[in-house]
C-alpha positions, 0 to 999 in steps of 0.5 A: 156739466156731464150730468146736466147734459145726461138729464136733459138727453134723458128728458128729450128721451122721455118727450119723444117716447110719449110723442110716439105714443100719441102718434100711434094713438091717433095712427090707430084711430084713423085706421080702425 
């Protein structure tokens, strides 16, 4: 359970990074 519980955590981690990204792609693009 410990270790499902780290994988699903790990894989919310990796969603929100490249969400991030996206958000600073288009931040990036409205501004230039």
């Amino acid at each position: 359970m410990k270790q499902h519980r780290f994988g699903s955590n790990n894989w919310n981690t990796a969603y929100d990074h490249s969400q991030a990204i996206s958000v600073r792609l288009a931040q990036a693009l409205f501004t230039s």
